[in-house]
HTML snippet that shows the backbone in 3Dmol.js (N, CA, C, O; Angstrom):
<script src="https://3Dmol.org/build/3Dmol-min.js"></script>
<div id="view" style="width:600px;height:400px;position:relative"></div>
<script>
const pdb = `
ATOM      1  N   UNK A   1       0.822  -1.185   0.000  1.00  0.00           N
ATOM      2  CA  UNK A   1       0.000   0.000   0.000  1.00  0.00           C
ATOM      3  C   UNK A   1       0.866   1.248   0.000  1.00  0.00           C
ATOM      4  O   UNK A   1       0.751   2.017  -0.955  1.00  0.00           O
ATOM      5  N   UNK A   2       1.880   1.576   1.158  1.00  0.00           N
ATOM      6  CA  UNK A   2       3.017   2.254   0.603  1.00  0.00           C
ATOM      7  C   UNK A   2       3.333   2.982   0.214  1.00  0.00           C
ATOM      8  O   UNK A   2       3.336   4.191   0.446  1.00  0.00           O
ATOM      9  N   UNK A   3       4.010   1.755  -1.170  1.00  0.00           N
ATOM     10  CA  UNK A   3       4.708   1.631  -2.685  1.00  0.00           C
ATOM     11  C   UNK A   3       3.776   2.674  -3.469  1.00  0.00           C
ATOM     12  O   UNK A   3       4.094   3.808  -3.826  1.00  0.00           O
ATOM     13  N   UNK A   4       2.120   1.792  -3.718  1.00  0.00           N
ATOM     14  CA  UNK A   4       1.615   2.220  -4.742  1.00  0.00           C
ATOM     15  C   UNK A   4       1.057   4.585  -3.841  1.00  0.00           C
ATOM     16  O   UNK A   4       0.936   5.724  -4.292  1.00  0.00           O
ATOM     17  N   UNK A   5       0.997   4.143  -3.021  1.00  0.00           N
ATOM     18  CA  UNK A   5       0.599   5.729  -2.645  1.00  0.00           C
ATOM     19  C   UNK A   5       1.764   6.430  -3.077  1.00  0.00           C
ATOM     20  O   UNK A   5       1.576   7.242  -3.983  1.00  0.00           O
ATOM     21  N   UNK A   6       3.062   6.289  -2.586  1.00  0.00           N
ATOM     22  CA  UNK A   6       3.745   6.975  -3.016  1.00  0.00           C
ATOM     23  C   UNK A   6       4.339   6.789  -4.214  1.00  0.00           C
ATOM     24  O   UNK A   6       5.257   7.565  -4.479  1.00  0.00           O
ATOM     25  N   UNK A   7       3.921   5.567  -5.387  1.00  0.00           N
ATOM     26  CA  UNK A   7       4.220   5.673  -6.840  1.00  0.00           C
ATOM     27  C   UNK A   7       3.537   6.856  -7.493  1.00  0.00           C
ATOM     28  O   UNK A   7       3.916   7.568  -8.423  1.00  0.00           O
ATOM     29  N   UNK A   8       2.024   6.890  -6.497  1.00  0.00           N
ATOM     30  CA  UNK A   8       1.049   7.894  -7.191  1.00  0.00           C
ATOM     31  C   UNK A   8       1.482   9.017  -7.044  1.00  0.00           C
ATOM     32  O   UNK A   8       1.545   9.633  -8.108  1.00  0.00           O
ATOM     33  N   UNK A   9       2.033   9.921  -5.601  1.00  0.00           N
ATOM     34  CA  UNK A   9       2.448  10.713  -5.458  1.00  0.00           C
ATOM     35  C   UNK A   9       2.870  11.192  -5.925  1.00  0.00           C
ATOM     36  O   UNK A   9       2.518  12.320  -6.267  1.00  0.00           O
ATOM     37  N   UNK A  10       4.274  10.427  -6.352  1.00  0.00           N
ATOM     38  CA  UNK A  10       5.648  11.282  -7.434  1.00  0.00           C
ATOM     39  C   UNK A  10       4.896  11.187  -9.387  1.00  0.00           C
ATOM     40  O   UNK A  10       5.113  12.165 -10.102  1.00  0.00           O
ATOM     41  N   UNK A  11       4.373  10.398  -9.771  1.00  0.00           N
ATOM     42  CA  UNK A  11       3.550  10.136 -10.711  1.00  0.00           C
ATOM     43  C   UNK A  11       2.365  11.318 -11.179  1.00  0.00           C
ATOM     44  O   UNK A  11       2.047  11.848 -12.244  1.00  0.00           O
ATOM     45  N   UNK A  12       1.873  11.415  -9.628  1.00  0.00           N
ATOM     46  CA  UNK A  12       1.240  12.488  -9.724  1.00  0.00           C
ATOM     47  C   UNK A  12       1.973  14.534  -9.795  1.00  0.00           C
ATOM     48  O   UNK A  12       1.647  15.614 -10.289  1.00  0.00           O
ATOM     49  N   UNK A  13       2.924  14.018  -9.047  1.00  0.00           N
ATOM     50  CA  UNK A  13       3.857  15.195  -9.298  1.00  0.00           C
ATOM     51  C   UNK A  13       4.325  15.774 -10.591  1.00  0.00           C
ATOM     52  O   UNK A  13       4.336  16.924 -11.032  1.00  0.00           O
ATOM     53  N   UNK A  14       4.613  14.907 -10.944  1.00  0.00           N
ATOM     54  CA  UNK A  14       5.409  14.681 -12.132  1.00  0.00           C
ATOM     55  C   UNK A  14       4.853  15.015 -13.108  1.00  0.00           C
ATOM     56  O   UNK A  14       5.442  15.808 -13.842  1.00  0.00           O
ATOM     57  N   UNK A  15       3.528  14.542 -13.476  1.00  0.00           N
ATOM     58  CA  UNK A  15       2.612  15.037 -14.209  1.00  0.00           C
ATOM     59  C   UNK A  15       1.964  16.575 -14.017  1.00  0.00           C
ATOM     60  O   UNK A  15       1.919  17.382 -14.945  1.00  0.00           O
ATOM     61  N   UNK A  16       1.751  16.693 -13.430  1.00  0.00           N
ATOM     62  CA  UNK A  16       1.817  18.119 -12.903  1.00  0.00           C
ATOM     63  C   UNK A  16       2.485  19.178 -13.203  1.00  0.00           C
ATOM     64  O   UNK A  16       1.955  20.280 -13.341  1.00  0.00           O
ATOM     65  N   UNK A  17       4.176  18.868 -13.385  1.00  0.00           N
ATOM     66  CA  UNK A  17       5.091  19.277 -13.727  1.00  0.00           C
ATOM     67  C   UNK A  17       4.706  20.065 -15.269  1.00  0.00           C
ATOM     68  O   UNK A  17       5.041  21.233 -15.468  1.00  0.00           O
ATOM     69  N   UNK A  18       4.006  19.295 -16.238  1.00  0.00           N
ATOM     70  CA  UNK A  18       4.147  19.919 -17.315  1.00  0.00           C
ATOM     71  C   UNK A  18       2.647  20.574 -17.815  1.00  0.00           C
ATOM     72  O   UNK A  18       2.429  21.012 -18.945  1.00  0.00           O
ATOM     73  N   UNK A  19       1.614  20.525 -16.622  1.00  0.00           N
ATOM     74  CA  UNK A  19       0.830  21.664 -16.710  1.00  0.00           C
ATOM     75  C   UNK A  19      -0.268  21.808 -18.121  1.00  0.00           C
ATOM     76  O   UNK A  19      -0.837  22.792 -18.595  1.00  0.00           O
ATOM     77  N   UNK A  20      -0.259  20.514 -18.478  1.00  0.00           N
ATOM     78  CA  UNK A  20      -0.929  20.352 -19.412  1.00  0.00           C
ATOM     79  C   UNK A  20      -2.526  19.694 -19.139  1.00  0.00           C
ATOM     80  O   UNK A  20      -3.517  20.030 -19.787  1.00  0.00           O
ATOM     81  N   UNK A  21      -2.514  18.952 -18.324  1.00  0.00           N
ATOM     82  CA  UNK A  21      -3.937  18.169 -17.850  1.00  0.00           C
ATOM     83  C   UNK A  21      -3.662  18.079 -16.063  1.00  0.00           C
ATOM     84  O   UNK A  21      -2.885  18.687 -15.327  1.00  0.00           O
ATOM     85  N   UNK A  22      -4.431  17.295 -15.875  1.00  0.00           N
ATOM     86  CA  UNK A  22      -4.685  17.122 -14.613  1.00  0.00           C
ATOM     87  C   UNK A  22      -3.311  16.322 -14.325  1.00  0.00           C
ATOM     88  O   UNK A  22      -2.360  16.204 -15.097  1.00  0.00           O
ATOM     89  N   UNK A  23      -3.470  15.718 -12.805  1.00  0.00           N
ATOM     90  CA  UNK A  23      -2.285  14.722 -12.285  1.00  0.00           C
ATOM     91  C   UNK A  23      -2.922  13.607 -12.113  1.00  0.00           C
ATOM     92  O   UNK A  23      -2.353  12.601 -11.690  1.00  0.00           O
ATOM     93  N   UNK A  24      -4.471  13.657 -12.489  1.00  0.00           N
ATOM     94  CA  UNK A  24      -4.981  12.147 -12.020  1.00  0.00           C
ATOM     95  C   UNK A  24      -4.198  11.018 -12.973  1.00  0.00           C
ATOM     96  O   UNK A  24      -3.926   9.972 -12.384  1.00  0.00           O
ATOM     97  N   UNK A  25      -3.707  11.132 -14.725  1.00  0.00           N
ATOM     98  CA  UNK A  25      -3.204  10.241 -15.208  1.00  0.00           C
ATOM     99  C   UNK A  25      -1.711   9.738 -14.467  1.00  0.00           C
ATOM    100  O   UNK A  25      -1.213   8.641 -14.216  1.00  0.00           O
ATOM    101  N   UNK A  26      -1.482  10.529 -14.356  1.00  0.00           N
ATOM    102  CA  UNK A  26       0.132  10.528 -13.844  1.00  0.00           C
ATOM    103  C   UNK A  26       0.275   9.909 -12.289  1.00  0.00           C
ATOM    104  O   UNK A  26       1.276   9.309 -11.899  1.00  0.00           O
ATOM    105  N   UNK A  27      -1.047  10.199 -11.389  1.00  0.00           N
ATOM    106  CA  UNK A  27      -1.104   9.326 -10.680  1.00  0.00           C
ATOM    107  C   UNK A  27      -1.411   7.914 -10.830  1.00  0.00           C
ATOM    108  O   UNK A  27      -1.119   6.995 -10.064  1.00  0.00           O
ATOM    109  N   UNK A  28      -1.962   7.883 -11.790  1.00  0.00           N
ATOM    110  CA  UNK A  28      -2.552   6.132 -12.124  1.00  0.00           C
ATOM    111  C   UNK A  28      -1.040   5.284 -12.748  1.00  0.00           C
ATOM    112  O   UNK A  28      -0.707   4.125 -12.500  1.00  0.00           O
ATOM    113  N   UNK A  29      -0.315   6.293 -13.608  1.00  0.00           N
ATOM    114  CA  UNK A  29       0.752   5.740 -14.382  1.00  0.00           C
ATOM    115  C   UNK A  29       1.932   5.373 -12.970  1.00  0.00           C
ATOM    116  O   UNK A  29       2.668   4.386 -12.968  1.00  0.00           O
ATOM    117  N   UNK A  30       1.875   6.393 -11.870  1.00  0.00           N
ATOM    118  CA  UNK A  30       2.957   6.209 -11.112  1.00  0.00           C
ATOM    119  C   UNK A  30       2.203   5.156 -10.343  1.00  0.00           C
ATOM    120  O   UNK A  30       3.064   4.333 -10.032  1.00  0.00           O
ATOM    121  N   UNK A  31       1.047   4.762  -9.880  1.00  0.00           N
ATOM    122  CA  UNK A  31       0.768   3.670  -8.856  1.00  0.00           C
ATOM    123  C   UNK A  31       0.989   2.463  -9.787  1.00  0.00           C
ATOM    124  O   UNK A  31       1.783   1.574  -9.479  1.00  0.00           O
ATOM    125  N   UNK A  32       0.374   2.445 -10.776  1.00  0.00           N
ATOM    126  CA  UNK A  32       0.914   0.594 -11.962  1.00  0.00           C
ATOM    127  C   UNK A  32       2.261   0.831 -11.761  1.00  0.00           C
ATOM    128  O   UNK A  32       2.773  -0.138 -11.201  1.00  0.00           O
ATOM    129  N   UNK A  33       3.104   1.790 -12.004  1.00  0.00           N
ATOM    130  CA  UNK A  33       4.379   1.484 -12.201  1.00  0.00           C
ATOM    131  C   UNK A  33       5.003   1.015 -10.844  1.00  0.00           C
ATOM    132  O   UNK A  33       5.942   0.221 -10.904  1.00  0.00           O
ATOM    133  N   UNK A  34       4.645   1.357  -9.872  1.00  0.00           N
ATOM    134  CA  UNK A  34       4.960   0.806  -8.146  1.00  0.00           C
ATOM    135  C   UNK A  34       4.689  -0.337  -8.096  1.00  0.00           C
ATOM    136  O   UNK A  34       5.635  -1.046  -7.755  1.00  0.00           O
ATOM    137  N   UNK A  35       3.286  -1.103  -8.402  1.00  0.00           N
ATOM    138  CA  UNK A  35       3.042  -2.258  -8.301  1.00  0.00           C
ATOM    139  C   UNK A  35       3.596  -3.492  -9.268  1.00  0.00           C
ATOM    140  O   UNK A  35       3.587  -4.709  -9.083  1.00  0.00           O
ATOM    141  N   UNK A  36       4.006  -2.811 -10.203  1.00  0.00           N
ATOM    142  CA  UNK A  36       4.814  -3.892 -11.371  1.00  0.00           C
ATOM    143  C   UNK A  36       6.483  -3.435 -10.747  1.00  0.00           C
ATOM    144  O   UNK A  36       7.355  -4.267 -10.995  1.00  0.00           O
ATOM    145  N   UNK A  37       6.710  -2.774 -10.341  1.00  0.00           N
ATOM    146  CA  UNK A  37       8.033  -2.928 -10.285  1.00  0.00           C
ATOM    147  C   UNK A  37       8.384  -3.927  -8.502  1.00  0.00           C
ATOM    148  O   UNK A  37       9.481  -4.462  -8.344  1.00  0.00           O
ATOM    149  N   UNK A  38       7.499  -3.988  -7.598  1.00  0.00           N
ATOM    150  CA  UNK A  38       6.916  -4.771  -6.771  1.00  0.00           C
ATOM    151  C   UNK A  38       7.034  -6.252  -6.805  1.00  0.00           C
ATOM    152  O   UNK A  38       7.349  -7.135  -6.007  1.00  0.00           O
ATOM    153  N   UNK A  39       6.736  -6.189  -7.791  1.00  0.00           N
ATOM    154  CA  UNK A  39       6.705  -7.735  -8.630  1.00  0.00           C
ATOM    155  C   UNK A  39       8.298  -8.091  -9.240  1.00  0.00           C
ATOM    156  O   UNK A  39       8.989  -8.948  -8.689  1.00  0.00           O
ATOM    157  N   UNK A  40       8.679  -7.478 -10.197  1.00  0.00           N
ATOM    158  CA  UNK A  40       9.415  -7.473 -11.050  1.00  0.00           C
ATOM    159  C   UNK A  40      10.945  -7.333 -10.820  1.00  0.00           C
ATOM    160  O   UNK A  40      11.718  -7.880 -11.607  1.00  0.00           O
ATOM    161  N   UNK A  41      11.430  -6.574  -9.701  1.00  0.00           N
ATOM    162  CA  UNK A  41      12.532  -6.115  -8.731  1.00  0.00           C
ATOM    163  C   UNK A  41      12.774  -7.974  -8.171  1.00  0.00           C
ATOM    164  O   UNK A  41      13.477  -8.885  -8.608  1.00  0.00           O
ATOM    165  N   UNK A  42      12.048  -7.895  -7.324  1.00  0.00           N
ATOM    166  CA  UNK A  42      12.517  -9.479  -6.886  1.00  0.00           C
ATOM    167  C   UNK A  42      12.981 -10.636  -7.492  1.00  0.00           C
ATOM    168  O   UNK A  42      13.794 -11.453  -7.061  1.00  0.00           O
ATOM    169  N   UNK A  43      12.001 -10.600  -9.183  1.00  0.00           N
ATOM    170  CA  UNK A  43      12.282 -11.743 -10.084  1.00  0.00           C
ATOM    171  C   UNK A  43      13.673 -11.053 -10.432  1.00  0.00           C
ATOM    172  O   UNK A  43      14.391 -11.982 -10.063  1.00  0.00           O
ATOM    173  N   UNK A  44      14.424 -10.234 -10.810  1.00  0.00           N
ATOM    174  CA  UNK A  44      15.596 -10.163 -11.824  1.00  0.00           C
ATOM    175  C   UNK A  44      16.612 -10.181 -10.618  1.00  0.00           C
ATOM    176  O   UNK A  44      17.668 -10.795 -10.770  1.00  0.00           O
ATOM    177  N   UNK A  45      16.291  -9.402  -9.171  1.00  0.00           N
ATOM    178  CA  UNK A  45      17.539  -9.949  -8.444  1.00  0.00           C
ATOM    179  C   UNK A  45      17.589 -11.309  -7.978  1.00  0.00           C
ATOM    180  O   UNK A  45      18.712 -11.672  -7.628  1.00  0.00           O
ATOM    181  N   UNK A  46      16.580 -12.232  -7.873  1.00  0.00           N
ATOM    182  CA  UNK A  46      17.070 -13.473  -7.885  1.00  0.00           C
ATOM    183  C   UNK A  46      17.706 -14.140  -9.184  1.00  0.00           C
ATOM    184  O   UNK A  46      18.676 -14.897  -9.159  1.00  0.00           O
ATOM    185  N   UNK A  47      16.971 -13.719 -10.385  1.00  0.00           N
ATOM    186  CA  UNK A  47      17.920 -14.246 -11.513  1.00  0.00           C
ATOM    187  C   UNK A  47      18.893 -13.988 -11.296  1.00  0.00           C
ATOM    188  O   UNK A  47      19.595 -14.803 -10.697  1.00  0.00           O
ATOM    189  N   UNK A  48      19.346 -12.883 -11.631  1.00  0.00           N
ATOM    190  CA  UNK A  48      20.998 -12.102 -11.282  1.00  0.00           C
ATOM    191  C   UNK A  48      21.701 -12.733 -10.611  1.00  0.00           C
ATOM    192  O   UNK A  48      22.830 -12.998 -11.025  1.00  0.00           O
ATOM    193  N   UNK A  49      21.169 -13.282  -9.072  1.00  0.00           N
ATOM    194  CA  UNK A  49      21.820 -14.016  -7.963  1.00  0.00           C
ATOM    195  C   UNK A  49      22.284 -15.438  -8.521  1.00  0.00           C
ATOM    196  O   UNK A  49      23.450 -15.831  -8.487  1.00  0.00           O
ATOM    197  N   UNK A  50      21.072 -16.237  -9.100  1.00  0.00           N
ATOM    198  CA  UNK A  50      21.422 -17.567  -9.401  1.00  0.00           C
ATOM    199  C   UNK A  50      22.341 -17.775 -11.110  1.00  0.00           C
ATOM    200  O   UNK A  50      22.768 -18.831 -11.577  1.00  0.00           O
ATOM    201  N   UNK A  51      22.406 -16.536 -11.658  1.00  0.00           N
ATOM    202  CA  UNK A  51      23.145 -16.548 -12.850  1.00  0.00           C
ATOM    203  C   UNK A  51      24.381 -16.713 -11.951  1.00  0.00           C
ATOM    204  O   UNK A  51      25.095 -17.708 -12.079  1.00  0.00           O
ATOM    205  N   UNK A  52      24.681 -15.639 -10.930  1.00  0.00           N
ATOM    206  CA  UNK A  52      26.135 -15.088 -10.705  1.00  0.00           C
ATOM    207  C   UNK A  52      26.500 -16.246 -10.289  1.00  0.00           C
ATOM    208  O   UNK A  52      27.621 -16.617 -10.634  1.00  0.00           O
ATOM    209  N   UNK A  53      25.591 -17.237  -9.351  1.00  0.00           N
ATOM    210  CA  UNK A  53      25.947 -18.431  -8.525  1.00  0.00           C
ATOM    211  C   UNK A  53      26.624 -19.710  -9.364  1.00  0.00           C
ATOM    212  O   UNK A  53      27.445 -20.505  -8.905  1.00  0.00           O
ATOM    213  N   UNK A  54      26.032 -19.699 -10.792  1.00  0.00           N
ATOM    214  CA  UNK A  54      26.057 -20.856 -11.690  1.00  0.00           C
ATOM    215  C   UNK A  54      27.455 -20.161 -12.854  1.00  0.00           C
ATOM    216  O   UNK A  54      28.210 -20.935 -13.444  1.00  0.00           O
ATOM    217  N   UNK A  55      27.534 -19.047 -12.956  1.00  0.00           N
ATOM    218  CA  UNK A  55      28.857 -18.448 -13.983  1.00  0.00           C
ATOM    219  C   UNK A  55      30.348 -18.869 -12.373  1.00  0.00           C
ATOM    220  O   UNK A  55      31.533 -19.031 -12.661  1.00  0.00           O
ATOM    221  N   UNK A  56      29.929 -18.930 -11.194  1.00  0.00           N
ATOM    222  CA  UNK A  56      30.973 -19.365 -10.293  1.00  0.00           C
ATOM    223  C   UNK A  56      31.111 -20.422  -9.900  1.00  0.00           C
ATOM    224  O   UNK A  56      32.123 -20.797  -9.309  1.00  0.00           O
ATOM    225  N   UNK A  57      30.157 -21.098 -10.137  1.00  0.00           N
ATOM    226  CA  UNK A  57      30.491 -22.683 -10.195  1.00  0.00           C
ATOM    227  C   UNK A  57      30.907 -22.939 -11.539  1.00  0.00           C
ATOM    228  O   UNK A  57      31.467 -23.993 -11.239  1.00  0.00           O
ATOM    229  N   UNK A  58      31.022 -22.887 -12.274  1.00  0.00           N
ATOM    230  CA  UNK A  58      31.492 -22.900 -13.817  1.00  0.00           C
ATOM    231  C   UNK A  58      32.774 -22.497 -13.771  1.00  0.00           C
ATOM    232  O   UNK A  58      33.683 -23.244 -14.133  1.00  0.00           O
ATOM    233  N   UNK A  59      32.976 -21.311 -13.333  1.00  0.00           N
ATOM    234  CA  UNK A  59      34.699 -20.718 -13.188  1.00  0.00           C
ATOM    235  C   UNK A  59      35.152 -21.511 -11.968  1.00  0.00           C
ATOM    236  O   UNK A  59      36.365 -21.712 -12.018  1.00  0.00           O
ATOM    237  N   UNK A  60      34.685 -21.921 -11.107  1.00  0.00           N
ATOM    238  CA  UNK A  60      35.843 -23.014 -10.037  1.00  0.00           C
ATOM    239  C   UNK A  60      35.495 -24.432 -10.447  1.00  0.00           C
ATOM    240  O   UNK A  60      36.108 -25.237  -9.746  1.00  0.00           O
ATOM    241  N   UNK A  61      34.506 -25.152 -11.590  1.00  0.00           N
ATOM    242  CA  UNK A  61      35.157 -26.358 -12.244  1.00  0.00           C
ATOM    243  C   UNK A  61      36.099 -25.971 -13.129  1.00  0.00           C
ATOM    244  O   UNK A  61      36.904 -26.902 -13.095  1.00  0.00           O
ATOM    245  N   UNK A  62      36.522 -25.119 -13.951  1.00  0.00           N
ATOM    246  CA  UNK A  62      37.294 -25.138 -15.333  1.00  0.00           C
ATOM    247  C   UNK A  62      38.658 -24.847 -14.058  1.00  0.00           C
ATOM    248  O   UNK A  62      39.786 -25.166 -14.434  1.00  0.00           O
ATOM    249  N   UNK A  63      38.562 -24.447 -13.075  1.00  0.00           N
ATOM    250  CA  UNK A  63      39.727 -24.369 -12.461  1.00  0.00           C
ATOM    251  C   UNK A  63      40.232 -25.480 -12.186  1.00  0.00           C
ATOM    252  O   UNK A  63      41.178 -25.756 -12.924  1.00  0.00           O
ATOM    253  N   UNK A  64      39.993 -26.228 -11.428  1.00  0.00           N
ATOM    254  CA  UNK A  64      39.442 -27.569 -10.587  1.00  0.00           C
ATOM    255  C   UNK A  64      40.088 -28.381 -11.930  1.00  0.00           C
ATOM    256  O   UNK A  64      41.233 -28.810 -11.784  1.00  0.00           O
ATOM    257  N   UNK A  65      39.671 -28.526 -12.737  1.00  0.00           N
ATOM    258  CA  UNK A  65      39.866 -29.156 -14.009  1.00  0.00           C
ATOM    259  C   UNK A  65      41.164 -29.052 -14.857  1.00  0.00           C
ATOM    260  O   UNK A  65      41.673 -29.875 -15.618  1.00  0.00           O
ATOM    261  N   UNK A  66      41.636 -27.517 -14.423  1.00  0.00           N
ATOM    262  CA  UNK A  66      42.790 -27.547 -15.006  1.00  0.00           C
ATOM    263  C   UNK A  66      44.019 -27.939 -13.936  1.00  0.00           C
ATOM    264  O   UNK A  66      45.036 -28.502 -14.340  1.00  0.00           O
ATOM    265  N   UNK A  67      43.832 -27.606 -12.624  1.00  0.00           N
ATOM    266  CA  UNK A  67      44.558 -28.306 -11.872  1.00  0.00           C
ATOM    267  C   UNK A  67      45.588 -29.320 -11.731  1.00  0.00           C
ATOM    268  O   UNK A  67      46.771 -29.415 -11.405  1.00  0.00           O
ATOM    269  N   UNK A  68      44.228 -30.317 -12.273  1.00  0.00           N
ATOM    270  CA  UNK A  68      44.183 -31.659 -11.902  1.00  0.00           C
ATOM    271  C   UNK A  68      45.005 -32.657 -12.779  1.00  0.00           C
ATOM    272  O   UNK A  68      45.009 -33.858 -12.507  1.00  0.00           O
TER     273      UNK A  68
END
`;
const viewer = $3Dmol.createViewer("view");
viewer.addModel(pdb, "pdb");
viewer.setStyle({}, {cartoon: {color: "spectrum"}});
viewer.zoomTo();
viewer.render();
</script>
């Protein structure tokens, strides 16, 4: 709940900024964008995590391997 109030907030600011219509769009655009990034933040830092985990097991077998 938050997230999306203060996505709207700055969304709504922002829109505002250029004084052309209201801030209600710009609030709607900044609360979706809070709630998808909500979502979306978690999935790529766990990818990220389990890429980095699997490119380092990969670089300490080819080590391991040449070792030996």
């Amino acid at each position: 709940m938050g997230a999306t109030s203060v996505g709207a907030l700055v969304g709504g600011a922002i829109d505002a900024m250029s004084g052309d219509d209201s801030a209600a769009d710009g609030a709607l655009i900044g609360a979706v964008t809070a709630n998808v990034l909500k979502v979306v933040l978690p999935i790529v830092v766990t990818h990220a995590s389990g890429w980095g985990v699997l490119k380092g097991v990969a670089v300490l077998g080819d080590r391991i391997k040449e070792s030996v």
